[in-house]
C-alpha positions, -999 to +999 in steps of 0.1 A: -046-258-003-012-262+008-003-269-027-017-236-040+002-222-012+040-235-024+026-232-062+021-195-052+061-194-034+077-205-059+065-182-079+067-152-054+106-158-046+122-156-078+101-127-086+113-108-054+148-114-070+141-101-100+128-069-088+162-061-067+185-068-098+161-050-121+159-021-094+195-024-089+205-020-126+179+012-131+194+029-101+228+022-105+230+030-144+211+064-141+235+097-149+251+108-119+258+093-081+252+104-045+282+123-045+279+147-070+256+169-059+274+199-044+309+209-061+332+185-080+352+164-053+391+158-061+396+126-084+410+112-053+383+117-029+360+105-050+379+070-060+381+068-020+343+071-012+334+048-040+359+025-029+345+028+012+309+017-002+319-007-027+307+014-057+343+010-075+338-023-079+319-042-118+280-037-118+281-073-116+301-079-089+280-055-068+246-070-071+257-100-063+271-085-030+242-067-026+217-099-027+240-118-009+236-091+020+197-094+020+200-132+015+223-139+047+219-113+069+191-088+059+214-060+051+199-032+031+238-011+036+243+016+046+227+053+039+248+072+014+234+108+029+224+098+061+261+089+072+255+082+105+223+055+099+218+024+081+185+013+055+178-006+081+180+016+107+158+044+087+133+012+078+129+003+112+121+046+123+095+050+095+077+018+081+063+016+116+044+052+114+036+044+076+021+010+087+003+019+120-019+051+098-023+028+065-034-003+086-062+023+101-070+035+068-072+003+052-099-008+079-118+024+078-119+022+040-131-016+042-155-012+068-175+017+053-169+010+018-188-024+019-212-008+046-224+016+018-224-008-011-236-035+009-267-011+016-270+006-014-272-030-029-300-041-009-320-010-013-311-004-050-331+020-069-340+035-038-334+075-020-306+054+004-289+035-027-286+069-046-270+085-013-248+056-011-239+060-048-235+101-042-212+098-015-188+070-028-187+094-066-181+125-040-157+107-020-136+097-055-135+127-068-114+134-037-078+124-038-055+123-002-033+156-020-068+174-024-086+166+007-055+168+028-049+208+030-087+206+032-085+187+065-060+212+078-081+241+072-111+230+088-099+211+118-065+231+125-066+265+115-102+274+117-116+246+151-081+242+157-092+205+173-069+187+155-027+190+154-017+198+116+010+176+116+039+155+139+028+123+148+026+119+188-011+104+206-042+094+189-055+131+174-024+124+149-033+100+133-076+110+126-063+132+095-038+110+075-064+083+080-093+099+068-075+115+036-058+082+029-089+063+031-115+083+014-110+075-024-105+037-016-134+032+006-154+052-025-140+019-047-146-002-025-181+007-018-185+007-058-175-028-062-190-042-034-226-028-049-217-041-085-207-073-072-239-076-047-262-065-075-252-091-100-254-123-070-285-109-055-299-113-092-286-147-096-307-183-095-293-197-060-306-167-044-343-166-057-341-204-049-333-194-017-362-165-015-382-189-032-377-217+001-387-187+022-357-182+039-355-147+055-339-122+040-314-115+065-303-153+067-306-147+021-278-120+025-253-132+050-253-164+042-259-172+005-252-136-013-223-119+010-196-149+002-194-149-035-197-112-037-170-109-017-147-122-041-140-089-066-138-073-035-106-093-020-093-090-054-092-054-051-080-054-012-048-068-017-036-043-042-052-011-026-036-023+013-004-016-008-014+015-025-021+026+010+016+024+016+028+037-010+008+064-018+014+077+018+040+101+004+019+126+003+003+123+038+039+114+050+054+151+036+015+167+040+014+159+078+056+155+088+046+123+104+079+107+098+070+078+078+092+064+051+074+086+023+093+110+032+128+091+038+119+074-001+110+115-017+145+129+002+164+096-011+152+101-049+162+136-043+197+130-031+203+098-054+207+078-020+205+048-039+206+026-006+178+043+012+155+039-020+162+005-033+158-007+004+122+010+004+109-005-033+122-042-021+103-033+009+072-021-012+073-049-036+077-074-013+048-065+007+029-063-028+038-101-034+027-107+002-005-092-004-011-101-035-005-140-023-027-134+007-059-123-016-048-155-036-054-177-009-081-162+003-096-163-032-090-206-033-106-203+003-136-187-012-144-207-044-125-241-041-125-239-079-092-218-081-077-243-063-079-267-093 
């Protein structure tokens, strides 16, 4: 296993690196700069801001300052539009918000999600397997930019129980969870039953009926492991999505999360604020995606080799 592991690193590293030049070179080598949004500065004024954040210097020379940053001390630079704040600094405000509400989600979506196809699984062809079915289609059919101003009609304007937006105690966060989670517990629930169907039809598990094992002993023990494994495959990816696609519930619900730092950064070509975000974003995708890796080999020792 440990093997797999450093197999897995090395190939995770360099492909960190090549996403920072690759993001660098598309940022930097779009039209226009940070600078030129508002009127033409003077030739001079310009020559001296490029000059204060390095931006005079060769494409070449600059992404190798830039890496060398991140490599040594974990400097993203500083904010081109924010003046007065670093990456880092607007990292360390908003990932925590972003992580707190897609950590929630990503349990909620998990924990119902293979509840119902678990269930619907076990009970298939039956009234409770096509409920299970009905509510993971309904629940797909509803994205987070549909079912959010959805939320906030029901629960804010008309029972007013729940704050619309802001991010303070625990009523905050019940909203952004439950429109970032409903069309990935709806896939999760879909592949958990697919998966559960086809090992619940399989010939260790009528060996095992067949021995007279009960059935509850049948499904956590013989059918539950191997049908977990499309599942994991999915998880990794869709923790990730979870982040990233939080820039709508981040500019729906003004929680503060770095959606919204990443959407005003595009806007403002604040080329700092958004590469710091996607190296954030992808690296977290390689994390994840070497998690369910491992946890795959973990699984079925076959990967392994």
């Amino acid at each position: 296993m440990l093997r797999f592991i450093l197999r897995r690193l090395l190939v995770a590293i360099p492909t960190i690196l090549v996403l920072i030049v690759v993001s660098f070179l598309i940022m930097h080598l779009a039209p226009g700069n940070p600078f030129s949004r508002d009127k033409a500065l003077p030739p001079e004024v310009m020559a001296n801001i490029q000059a204060k954040y390095g931006l005079d210097k060769p494409l070449f020379v600059q992404i190798v300052d830039y890496l060398w940053s991140i490599l040594t001390r974990f400097d993203f630079g500083p904010s081109f539009v924010y003046t007065d704040q670093t990456v880092n600094s607007i990292i360390a405000q908003g990932f925590p918000i972003t992580l707190t509400y897609g950590a929630v989600s990503f349990v909620v979506a998990v924990a119902i999600g293979m509840t119902l196809g678990i269930v619907a699984a076990i009970r298939h062809n039956t009234l409770l397997d096509n409920l299970c079915v009905g509510i993971a289609v309904g629940a797909h059919l509803l994205p987070s930019f549909v079912i959010a101003p959805i939320l906030v009609l029901i629960f804010t304007l008309w029972l007013r129980w729940l704050p619309g937006g802001g991010w303070g105690g625990p009523s905050y966060i019940i909203m952004p969870v439950i429109a970032l989670s409903t069309a990935y517990f709806a896939s999760i629930a879909r592949i958990t039953r697919s998966s559960m169907l086809e090992v619940l039809n399989s010939n260790h598990i009528r060996t095992a009926r067949a021995k007279g094992l009960p059935e509850r002993r049948v499904i956590l023990k013989h059918a539950l492991k191997p049908a977990l494994l499309p599942v994991i495959s999915y998880l990794g990816p869709a923790f990730v999505s979870m982040i990233t696609g939080s820039v709508v519930i981040d500019m729906f619900f003004s929680t503060g999360g770095i959606g919204r730092f990443f959407v005003d950064a595009a806007l403002n070509r604040d080329y700092a604020v958004m590469m710091g975000i996607t190296i954030l974003l992808g690296s977290l995708t390689i994390l994840f995606n070497l998690l369910v890796d491992i946890l795959y080999a973990w699984i079925d020792p076959k990967i392994r080799y």
